[in-house]
PDB file of N, H, CA, C and O in Angstrom:
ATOM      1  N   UNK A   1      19.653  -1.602  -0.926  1.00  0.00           N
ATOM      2  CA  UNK A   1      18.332  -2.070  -0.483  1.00  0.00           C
ATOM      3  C   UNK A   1      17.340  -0.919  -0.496  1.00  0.00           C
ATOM      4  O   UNK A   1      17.644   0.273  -0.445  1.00  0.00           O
ATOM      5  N   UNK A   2      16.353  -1.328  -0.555  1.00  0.00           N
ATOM      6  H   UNK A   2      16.106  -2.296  -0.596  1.00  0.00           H
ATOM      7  CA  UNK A   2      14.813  -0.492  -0.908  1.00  0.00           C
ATOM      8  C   UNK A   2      14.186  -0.525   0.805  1.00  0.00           C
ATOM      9  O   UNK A   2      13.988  -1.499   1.532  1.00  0.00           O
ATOM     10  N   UNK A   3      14.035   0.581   1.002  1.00  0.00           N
ATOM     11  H   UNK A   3      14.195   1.372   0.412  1.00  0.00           H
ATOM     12  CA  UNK A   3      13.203   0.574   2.470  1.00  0.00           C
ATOM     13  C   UNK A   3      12.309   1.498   2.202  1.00  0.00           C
ATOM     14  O   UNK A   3      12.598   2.666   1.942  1.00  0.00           O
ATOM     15  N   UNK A   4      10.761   0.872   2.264  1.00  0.00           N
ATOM     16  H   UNK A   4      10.526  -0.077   2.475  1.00  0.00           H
ATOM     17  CA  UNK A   4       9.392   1.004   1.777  1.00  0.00           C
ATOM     18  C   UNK A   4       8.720   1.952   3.365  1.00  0.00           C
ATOM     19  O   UNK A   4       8.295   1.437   4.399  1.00  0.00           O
ATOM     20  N   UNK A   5       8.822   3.168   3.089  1.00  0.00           N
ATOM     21  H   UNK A   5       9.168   3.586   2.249  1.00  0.00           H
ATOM     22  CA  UNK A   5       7.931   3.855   4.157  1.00  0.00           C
ATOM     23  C   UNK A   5       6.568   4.338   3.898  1.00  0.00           C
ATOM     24  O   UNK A   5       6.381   5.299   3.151  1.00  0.00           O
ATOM     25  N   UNK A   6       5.279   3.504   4.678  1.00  0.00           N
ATOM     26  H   UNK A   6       5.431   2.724   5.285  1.00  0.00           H
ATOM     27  CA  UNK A   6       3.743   3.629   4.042  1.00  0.00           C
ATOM     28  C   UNK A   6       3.538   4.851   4.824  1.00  0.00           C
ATOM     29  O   UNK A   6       4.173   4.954   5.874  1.00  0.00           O
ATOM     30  N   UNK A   7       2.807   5.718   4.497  1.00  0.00           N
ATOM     31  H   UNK A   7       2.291   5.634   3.644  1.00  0.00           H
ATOM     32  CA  UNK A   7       1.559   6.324   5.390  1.00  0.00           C
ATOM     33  C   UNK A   7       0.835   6.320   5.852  1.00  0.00           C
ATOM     34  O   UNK A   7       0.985   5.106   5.713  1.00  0.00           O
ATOM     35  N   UNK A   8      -0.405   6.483   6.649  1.00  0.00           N
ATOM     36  H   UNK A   8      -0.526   7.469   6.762  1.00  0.00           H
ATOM     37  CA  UNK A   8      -1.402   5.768   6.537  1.00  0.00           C
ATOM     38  C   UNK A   8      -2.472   5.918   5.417  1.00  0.00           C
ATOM     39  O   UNK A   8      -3.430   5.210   5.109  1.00  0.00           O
ATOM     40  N   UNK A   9      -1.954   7.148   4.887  1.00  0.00           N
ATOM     41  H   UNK A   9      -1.176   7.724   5.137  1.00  0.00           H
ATOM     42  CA  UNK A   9      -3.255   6.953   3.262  1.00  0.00           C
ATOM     43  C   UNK A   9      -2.286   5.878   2.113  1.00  0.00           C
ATOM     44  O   UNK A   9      -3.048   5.275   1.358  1.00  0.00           O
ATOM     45  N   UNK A  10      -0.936   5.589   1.894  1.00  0.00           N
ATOM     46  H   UNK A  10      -0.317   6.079   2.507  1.00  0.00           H
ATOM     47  CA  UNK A  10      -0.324   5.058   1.641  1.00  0.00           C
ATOM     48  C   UNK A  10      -0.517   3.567   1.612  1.00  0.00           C
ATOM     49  O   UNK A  10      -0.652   2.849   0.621  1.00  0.00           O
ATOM     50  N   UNK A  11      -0.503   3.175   3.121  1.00  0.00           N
ATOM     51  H   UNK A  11      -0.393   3.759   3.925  1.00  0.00           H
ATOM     52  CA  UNK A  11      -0.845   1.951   3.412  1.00  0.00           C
ATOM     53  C   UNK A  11      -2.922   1.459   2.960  1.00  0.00           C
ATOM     54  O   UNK A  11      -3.380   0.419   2.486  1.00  0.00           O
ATOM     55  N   UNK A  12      -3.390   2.316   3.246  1.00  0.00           N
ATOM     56  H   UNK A  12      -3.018   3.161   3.631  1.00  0.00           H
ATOM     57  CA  UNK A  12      -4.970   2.080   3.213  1.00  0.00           C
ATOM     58  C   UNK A  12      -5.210   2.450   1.441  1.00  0.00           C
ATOM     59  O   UNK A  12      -6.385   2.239   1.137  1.00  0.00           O
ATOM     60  N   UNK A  13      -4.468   2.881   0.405  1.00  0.00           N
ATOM     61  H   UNK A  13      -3.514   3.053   0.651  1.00  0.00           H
ATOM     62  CA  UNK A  13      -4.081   2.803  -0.992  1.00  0.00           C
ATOM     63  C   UNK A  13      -3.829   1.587  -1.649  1.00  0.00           C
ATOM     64  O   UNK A  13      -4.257   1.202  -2.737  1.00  0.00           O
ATOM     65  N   UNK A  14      -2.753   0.789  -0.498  1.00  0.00           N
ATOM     66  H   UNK A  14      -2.406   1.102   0.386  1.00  0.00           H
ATOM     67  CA  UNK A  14      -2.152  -0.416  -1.221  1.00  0.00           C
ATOM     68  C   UNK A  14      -3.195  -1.306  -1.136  1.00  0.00           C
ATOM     69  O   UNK A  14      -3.434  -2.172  -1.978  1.00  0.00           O
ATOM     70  N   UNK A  15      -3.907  -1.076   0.011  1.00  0.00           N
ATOM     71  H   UNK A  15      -3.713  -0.373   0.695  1.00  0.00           H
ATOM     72  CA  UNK A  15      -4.789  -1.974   0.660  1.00  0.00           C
ATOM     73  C   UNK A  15      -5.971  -2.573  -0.141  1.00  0.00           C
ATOM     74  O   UNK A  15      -6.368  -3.717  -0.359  1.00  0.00           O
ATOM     75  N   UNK A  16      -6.538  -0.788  -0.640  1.00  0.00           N
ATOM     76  H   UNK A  16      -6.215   0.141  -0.463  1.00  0.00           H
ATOM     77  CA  UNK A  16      -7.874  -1.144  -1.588  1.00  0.00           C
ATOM     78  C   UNK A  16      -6.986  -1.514  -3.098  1.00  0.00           C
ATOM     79  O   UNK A  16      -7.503  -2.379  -3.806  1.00  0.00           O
ATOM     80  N   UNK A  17      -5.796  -0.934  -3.541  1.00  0.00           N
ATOM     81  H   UNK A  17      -5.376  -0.231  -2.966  1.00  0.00           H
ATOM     82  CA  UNK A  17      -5.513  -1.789  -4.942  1.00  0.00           C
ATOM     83  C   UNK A  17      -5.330  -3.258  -4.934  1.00  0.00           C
ATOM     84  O   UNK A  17      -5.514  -3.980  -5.914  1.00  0.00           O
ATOM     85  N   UNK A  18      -4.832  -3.779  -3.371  1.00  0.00           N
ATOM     86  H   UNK A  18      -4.683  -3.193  -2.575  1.00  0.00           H
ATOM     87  CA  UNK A  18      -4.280  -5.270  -3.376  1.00  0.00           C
ATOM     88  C   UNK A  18      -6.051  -5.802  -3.643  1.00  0.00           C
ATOM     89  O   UNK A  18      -6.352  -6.650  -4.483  1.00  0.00           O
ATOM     90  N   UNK A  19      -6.940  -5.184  -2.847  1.00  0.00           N
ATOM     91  H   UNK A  19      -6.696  -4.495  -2.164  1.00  0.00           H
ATOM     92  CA  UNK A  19      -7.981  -6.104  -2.590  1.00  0.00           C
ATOM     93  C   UNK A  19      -9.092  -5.679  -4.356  1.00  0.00           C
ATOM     94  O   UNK A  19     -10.137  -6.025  -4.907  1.00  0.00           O
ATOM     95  N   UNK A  20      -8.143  -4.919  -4.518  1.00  0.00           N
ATOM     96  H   UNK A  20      -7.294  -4.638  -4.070  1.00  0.00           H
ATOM     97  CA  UNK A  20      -9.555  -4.683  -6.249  1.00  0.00           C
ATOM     98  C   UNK A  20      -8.699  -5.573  -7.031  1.00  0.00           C
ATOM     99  O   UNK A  20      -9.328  -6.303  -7.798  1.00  0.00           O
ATOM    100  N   UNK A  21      -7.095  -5.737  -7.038  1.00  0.00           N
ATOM    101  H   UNK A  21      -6.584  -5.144  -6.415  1.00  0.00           H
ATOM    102  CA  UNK A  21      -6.308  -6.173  -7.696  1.00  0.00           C
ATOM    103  C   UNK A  21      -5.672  -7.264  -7.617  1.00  0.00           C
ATOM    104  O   UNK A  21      -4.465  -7.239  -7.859  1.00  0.00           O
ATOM    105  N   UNK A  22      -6.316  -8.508  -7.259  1.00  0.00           N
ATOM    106  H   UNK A  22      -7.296  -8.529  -7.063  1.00  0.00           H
ATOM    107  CA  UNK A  22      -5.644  -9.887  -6.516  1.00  0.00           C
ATOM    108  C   UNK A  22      -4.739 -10.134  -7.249  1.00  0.00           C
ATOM    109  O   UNK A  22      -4.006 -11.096  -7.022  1.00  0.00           O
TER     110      UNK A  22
END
């Protein structure tokens, strides 16, 4: 199994690609 640890620049990264990248 894969266990995904964000950062917080990590997490606030995924954040703006999820929201430029629907």
């Amino acid at each position: 199994m894969l266990k995904l640890q964000f950062t917080e620049s990590d997490r606030l990264v995924f954040q703006y690609e999820r929201y430029h990248h629907p």
